[in-house]
C-alpha positions as CSV (number, residue, x, y, z in Angstrom):
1,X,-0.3,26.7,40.9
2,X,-0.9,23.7,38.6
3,X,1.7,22.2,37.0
4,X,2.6,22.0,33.2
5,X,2.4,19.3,31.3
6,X,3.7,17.6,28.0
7,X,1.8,15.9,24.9
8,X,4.2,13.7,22.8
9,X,3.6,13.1,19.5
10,X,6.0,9.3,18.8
11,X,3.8,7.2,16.8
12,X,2.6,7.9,13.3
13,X,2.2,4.5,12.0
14,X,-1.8,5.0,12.1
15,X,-1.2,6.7,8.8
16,X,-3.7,9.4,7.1
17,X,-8.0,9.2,8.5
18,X,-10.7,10.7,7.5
19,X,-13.5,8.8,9.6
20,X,-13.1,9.8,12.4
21,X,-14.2,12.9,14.1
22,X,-11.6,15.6,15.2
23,X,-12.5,15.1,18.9
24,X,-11.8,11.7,19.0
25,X,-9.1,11.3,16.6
26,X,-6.2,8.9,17.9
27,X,-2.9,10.9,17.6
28,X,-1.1,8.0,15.9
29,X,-3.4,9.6,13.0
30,X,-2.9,12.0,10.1
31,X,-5.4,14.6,8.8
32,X,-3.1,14.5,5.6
33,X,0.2,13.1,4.2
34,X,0.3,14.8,1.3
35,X,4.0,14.4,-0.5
36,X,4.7,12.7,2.7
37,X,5.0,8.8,3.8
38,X,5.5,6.9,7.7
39,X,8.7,5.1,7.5
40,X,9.6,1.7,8.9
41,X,10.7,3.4,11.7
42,X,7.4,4.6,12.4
43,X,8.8,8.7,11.3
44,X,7.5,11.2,9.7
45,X,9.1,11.9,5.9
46,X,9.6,13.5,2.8
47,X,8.8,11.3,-0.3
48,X,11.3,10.8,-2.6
49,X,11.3,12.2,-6.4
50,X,11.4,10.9,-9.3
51,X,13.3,11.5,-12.7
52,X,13.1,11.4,-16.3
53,X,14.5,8.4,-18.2
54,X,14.3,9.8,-21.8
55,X,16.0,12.9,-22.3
56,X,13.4,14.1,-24.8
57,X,9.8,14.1,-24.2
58,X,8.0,12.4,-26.5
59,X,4.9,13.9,-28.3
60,X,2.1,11.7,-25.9
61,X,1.0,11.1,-22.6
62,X,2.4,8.1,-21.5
63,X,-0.7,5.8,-19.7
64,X,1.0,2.2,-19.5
65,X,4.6,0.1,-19.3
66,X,5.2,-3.2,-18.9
67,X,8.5,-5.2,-17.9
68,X,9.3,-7.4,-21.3
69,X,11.7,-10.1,-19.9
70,X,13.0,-13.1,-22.0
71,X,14.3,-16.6,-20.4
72,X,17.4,-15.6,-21.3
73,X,17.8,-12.2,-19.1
74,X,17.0,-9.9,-22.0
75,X,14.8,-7.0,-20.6
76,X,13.5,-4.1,-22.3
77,X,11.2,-1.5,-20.7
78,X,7.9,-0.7,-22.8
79,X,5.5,2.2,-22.1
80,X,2.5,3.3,-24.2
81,X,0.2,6.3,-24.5
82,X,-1.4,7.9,-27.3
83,X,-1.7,4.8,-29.9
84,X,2.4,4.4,-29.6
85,X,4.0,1.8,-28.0
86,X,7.9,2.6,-27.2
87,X,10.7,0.5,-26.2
88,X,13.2,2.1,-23.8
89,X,16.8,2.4,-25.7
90,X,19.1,4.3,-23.2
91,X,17.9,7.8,-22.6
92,X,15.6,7.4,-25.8
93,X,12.2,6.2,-26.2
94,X,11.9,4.7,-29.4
95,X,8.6,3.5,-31.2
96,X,8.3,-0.1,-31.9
97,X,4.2,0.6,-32.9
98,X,2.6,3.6,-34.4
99,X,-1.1,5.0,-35.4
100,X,-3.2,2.9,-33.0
101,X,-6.2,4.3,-31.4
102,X,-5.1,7.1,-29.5
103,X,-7.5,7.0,-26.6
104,X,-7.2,3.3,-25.9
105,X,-5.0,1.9,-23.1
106,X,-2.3,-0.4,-24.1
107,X,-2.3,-3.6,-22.0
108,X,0.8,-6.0,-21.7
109,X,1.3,-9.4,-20.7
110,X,4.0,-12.1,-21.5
111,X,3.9,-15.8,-23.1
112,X,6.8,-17.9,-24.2
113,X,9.3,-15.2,-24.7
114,X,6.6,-13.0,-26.3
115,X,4.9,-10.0,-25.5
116,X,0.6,-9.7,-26.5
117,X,-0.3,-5.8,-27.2
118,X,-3.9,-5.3,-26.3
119,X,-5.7,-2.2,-26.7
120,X,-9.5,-3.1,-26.6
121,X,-10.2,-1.0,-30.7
122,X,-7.1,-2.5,-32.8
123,X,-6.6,-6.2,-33.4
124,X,-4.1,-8.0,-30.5
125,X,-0.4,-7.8,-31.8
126,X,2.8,-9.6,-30.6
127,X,6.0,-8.1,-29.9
128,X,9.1,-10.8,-30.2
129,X,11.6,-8.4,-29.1
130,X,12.2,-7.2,-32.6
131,X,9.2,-6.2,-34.5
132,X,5.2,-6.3,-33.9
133,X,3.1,-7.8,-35.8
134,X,-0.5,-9.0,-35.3
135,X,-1.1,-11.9,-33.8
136,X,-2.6,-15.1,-35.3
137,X,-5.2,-17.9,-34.3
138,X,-8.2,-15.2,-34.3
139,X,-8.3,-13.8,-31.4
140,X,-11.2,-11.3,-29.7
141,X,-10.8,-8.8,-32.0
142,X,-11.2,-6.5,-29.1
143,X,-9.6,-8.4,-26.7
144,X,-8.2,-5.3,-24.0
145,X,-6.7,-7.4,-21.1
146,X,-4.8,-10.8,-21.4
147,X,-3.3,-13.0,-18.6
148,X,-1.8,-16.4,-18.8
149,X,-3.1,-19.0,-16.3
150,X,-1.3,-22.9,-16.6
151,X,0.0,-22.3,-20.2
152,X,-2.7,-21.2,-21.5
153,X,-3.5,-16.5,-22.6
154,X,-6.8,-15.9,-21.3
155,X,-8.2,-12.6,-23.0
156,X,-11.3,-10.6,-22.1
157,X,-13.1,-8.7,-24.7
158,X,-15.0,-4.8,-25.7
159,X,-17.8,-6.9,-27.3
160,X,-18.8,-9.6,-25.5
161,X,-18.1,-8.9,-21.6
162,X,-19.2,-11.6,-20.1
163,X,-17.0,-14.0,-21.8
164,X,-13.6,-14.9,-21.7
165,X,-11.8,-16.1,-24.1
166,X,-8.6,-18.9,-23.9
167,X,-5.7,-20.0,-26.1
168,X,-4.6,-23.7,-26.5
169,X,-1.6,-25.0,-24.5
170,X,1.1,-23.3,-24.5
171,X,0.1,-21.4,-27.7
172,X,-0.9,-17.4,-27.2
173,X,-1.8,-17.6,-31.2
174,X,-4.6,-20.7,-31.4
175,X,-7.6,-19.8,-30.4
176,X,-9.9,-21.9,-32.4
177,X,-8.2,-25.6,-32.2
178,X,-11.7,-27.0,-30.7
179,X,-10.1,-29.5,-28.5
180,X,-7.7,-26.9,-26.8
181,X,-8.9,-23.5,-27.1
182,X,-12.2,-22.4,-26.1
183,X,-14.6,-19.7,-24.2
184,X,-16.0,-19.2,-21.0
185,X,-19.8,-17.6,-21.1
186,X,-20.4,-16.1,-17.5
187,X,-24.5,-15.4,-18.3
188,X,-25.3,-18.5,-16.7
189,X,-22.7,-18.3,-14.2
190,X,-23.9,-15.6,-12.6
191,X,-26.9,-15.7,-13.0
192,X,-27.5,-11.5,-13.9
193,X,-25.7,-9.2,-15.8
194,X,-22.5,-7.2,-15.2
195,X,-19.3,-6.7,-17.3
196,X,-16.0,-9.0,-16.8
197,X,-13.1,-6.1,-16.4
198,X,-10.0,-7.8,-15.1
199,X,-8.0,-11.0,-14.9
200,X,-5.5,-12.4,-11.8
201,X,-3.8,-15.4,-10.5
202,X,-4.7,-15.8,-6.9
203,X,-2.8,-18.5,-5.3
204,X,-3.4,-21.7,-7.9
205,X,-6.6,-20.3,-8.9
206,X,-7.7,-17.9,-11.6
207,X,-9.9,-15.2,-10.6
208,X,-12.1,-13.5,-13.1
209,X,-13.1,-9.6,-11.7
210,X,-16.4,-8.0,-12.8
211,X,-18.1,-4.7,-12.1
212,X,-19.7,-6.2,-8.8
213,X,-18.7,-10.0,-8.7
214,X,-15.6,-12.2,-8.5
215,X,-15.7,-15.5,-9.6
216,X,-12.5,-18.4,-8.7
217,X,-11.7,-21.1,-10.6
218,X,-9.5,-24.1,-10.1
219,X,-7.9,-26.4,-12.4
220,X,-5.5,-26.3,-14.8
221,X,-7.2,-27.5,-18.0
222,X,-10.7,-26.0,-19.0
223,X,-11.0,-28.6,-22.3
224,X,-11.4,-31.3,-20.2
225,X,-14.4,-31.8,-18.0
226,X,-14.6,-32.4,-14.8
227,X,-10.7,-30.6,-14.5
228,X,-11.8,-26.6,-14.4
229,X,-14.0,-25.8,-11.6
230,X,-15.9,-23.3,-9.8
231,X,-14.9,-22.6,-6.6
232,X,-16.8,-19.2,-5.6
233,X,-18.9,-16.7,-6.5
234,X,-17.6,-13.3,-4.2
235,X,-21.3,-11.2,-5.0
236,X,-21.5,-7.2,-4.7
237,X,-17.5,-7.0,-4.7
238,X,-16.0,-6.1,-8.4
239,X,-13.0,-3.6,-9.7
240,X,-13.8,-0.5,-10.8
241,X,-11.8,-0.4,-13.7
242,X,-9.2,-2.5,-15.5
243,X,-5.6,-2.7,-13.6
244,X,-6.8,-2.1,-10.3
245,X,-6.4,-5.6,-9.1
246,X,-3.0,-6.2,-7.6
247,X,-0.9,-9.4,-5.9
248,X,0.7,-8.9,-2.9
249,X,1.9,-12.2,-2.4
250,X,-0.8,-14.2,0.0
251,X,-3.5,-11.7,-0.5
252,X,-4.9,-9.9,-4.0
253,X,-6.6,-6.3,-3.6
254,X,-9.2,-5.0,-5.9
255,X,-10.0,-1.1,-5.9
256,X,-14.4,-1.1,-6.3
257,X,-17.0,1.1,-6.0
258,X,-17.4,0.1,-2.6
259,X,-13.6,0.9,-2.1
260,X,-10.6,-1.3,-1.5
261,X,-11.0,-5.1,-0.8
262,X,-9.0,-7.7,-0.2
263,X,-9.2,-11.4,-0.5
264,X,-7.5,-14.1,1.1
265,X,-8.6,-17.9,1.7
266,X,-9.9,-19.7,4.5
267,X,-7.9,-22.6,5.6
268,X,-10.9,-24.1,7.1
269,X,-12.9,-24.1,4.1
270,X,-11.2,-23.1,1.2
271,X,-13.3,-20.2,0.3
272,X,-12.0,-16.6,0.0
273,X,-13.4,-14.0,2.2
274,X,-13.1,-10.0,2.0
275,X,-12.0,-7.1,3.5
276,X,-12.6,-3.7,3.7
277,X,-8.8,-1.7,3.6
278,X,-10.2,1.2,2.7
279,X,-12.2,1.8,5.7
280,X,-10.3,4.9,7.5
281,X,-9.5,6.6,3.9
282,X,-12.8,5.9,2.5
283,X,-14.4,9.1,2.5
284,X,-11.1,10.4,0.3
285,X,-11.4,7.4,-2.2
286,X,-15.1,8.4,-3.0
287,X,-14.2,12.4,-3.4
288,X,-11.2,11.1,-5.2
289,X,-13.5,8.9,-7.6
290,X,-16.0,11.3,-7.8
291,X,-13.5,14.4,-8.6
292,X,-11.8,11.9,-11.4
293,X,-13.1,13.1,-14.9
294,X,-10.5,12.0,-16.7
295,X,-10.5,8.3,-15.8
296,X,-6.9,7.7,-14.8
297,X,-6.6,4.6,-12.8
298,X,-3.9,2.5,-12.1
299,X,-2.1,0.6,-8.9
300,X,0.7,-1.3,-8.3
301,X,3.0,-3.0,-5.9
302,X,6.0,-1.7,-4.6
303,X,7.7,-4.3,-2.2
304,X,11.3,-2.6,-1.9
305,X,8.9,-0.4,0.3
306,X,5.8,-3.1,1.2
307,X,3.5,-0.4,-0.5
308,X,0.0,-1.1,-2.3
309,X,-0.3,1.9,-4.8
310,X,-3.1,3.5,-6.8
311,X,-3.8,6.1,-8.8
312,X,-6.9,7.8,-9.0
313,X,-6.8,10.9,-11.3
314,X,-3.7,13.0,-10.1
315,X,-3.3,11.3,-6.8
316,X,-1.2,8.3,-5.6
317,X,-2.6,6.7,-2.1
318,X,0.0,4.4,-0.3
319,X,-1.5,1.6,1.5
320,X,1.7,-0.1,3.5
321,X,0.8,-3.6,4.2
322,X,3.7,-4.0,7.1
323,X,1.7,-1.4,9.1
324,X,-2.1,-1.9,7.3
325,X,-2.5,1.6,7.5
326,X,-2.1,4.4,4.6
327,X,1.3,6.2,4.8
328,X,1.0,8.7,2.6
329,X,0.2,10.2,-0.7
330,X,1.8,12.2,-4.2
331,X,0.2,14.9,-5.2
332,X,1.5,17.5,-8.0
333,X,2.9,15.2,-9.8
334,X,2.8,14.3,-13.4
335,X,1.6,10.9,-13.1
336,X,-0.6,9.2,-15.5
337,X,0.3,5.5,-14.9
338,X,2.8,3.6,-12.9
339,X,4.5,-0.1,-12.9
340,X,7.6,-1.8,-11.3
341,X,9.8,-4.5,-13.1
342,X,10.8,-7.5,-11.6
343,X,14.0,-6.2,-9.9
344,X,11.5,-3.9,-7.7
345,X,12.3,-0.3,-9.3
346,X,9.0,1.9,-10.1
347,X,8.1,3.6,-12.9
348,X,5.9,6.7,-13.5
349,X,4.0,7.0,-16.7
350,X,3.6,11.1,-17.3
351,X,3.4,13.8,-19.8
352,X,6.2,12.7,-22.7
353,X,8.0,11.4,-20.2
354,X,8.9,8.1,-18.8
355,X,10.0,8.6,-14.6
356,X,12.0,6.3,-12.4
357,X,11.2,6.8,-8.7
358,X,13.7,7.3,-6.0
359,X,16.4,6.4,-8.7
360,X,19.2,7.3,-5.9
361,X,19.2,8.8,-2.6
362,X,19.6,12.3,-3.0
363,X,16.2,12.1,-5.8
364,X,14.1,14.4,-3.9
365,X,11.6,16.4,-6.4
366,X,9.9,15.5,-9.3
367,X,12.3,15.9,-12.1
368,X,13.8,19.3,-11.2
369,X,10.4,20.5,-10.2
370,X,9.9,21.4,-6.3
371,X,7.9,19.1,-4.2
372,X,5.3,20.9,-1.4
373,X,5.4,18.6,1.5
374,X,2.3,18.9,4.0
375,X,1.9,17.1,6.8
376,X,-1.3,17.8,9.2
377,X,-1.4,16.3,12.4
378,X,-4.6,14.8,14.3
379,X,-6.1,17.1,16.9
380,X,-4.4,16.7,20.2
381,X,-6.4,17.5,23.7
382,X,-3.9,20.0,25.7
383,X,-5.2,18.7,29.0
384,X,-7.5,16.5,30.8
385,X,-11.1,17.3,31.6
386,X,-11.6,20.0,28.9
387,X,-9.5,22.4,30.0
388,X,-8.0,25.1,27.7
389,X,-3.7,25.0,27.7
390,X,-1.1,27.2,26.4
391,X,1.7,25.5,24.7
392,X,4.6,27.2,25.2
393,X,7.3,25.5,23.5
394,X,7.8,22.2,21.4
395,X,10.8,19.6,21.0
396,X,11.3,17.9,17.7
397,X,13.6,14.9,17.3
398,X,14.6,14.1,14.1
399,X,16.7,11.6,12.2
400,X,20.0,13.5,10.0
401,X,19.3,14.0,6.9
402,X,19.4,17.0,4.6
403,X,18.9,20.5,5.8
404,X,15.9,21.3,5.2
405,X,13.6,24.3,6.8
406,X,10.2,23.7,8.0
407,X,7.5,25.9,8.6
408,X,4.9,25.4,11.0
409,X,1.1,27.0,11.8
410,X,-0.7,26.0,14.8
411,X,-4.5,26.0,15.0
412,X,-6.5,25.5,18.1
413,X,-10.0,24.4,18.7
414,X,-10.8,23.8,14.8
415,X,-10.6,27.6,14.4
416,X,-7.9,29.8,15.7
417,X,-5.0,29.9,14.0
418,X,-2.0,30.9,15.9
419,X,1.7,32.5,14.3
420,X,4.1,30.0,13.3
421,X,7.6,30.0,12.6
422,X,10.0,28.0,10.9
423,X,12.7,26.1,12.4
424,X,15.6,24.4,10.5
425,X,17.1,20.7,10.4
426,X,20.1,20.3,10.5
427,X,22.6,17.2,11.0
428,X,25.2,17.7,13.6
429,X,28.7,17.7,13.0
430,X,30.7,14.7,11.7
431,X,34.5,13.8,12.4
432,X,34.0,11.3,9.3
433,X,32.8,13.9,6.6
434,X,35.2,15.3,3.7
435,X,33.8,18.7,3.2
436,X,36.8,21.5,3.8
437,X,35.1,22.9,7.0
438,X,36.7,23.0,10.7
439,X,34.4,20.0,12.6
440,X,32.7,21.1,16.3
441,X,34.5,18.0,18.3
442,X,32.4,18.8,21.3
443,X,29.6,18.3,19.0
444,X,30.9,15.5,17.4
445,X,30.4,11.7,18.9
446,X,33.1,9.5,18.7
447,X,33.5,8.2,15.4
448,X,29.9,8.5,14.7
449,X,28.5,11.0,11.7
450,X,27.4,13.7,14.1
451,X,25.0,14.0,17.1
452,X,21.1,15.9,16.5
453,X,20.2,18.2,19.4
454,X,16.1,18.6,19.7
455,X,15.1,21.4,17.6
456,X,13.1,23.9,20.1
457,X,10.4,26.3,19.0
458,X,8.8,28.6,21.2
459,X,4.9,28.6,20.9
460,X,1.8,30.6,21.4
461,X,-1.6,30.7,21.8
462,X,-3.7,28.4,23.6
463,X,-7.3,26.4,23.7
464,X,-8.5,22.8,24.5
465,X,-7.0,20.5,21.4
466,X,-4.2,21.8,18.8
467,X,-3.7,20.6,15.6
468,X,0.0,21.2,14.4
469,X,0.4,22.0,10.5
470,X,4.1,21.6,9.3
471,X,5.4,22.2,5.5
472,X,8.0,22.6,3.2
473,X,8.2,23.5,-0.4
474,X,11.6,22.3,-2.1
475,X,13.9,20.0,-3.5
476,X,15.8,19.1,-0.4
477,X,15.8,15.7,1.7
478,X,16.2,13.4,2.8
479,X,14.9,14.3,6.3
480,X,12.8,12.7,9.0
481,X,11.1,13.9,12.0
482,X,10.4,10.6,15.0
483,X,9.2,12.8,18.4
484,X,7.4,15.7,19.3
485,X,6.7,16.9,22.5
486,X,5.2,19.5,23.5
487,X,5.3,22.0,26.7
488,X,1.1,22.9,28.0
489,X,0.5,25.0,30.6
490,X,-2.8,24.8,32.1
491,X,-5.2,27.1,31.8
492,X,-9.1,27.4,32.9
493,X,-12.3,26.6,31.6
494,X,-13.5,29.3,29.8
């Protein structure tokens, strides 16, 4: 009689794929990680919530915030949506800007203790902390995007996009001071046409991002010749759409039709080169891109977590950089936007409300609401040499956390879906806790907070790969599941 044998489910860091076909699927894969994330332990988890800052919605959908910090510590939160720009005051959002364009997105960025507004329809404004008013030396009237680069606010423009436009030293409101302020023209640059969308910093260099090129300069002064040079021209890479180019320190990554790229320099030569990131999930990204009808983009970085983020319609991908795989997604949420501050927290731009995520560690739904939490495995091969087996029960090891019930559905060779149950975690007891209960000492270790027993489930049916399908609709967490194994019996060919 052959014997049984186990398949062990310990490493999930290959995050969620969608290249690869489900017979040859590596089981450190995930057909889907939807309101779930790989932790730096490597488990399986439940992403945290999120919840409301202002206690009453206001009347628009929130698209943009920025982190408004002074030199002297003085930070206000702003967030935007629907031609109103708001200041956060408490549990209040309070309008600092009314009656702009109400389809534009508002764009941020910070110069000398001041704050440039730019929407791409009104004129650019400045916000001092007190009051908005519009801001002077003639700027691009419909100037959408600033960024500052070696004292100087470079601004990109609605009506001429293949120009950029720059302030004089150390001046956000000069642009016309001939000797100091000035334009870049790209149409002999590059040679053919496209349309400049975004602006970075990539180590001392500033990188201008079109629709399907990237161009570096380096310099610091671009009045004086000879100072502000080209370095490359990146050809047939581009963003897709204004704030998906991100910094993650050493690296920059730009979300573009031809899905995510990053860029890093060559120590031998100097130049950057690119990557594809996007490579596993890239089938997702399109169908995300493709299903997007509302144009809701956005990314950002996250480094409490080492997460790259974006937003495409009503879906956040998580891209962690510590494993270079992607850990997860959020979906059901009211997300419209997103941004972190310079203290690390994250904010979620949504429907008249501003969100803070994972504000505490007992956050886990999205402001009151339920989160469904879906996690599909790859497809595992029951045993060697295509033979069918029948799984007969399955150990789960798990790190303490909430209580929290999981249900499970097993499906076997693509088709056949076999009952599940549902099985329950559940910390152990604890000598150390203060709830008025009697504690289990023989289940209790030493001083520890409690000891996890495997959870066991007893299984059934049977083919020649299984895919396991667990889920959980609530508000509870935190919980984490690190081992599976799982009990085949051999069975024949047919």
């Amino acid at each position: 009689m052959a014997r049984a044998n186990t398949r062990r489910l310990t490493d999930f860091t290959g995050g969620e794929a969608a290249i690869f076909a489900a017979s040859a699927m590596n089981p450190k894969y995930s057909m889907l990680l939807q309101n779930a994330y790989i932790t730096e332990r490597g488990g399986l988890a439940k992403i945290p919530g999120y919840t409301a800052l202002n206690t009453a919605a206001v009347a628009e959908t929130l698209r943009e915030g920025y982190d408004y910090r002074k030199s002297d510590g003085t930070l206000q939160v702003l967030v935007a949506g629907g031609g109103t720009v708001y200041k956060k005051a408490g549990a209040a959002l309070t309008a600092i800007v009314i009656n702009l364009d109400a389809s534009a997105i508002m764009r941020f960025e910070s110069m000398q203790d001041k704050v440039g507004i730019f929407n791409g329809v009104n004129a650019p404004m400045i916000y001092d902390g007190v009051s908005v008013s519009a801001m002077g030396g003639t700027p691009p009237a419909t100037a959408f995007k600033g960024h500052v680069f070696q004292g100087r606010m470079w601004l990109i423009d609605k009506t001429n996009k293949m120009q950029a436009t720059y302030s004089a030293l150390n001046d956000m409101e000069d642009y016309v001071t001939a000797s100091n302020a000035g334009y870049y023209d790209f149409r002999d640059i590059l040679g053919t046409g496209d349309e400049l969308v975004d602006l970075c910093t990539y180590l001392s260099m500033l990188v201008f991002v079109f629709l399907n090129h990237i161009v570096i300069y380096s310099g610091t002064n671009p009045t004086e010749a000879g100072d502000f040079q080209l370095v490359q021209i990146v050809r047939g890479v581009g963003a897709l759409e204004t704030g998906l180019v991100q910094n993650l320190g050493t690296d920059n990554v730009v979300l573009g039709r031809s899905g995510l790229q990053s860029f890093n320099q060559v120590v031998t030569t100097g130049n950057l080169k690119t990557n594809q990131l996007s490579r596993v999930v890239q089938p997702t990204i399109e169908q995300l891109i493709r299903d997007n009808t509302d144009d809701i983009y956005a990314s950002c970085h996250y480094p409490a977590r080492s997460w790259y983020m974006v937003l495409i319609g009503a879906t956040v991908l998580i891209y962690s950089y510590v494993f270079k795989a992607w850990v997860g997604r959020i979906v059901g949420a009211d997300i419209k936007g997103m941004f972190t501050d310079a203290d690390g927290n994250l904010y979620f731009c949504g429907t008249g409300y501003l969100y803070q995520f994972a504000p505490n560690d007992n956050t886990f739904d999205f402001n009151g609401n339920d989160i469904t939490w879906l996690w599909k495995s790859a497809w595992v091969q029951l045993n060697k040499g295509g033979q069918k087996g029948y799984p007969s029960m399955m150990d789960i090891v798990f790190t303490p956390g909430d209580i929290v019930d999981i249900g499970t559905q097993l499906l076997y060779d693509l088709t056949f879906v076999a009952n599940g149950e549902t099985f329950t975690l559940e910390p152990g007891a604890s000598l150390m806790d203060t709830a008025a209960t009697t504690d289990i000492w023989d289940a209790a270790f030493l001083m520890d907070n409690g000891t996890v027993d495997p959870v066991r489930i007893g299984l059934d049916g049977g083919g020649r790969t299984l895919q396991l399908i667990f889920s959980n609709v609530s508000s509870d967490g935190p919980f984490e599941i690190n081992d599976i194994t799982i009990q085949v019996n051999p069975g024949g060919m047919n």
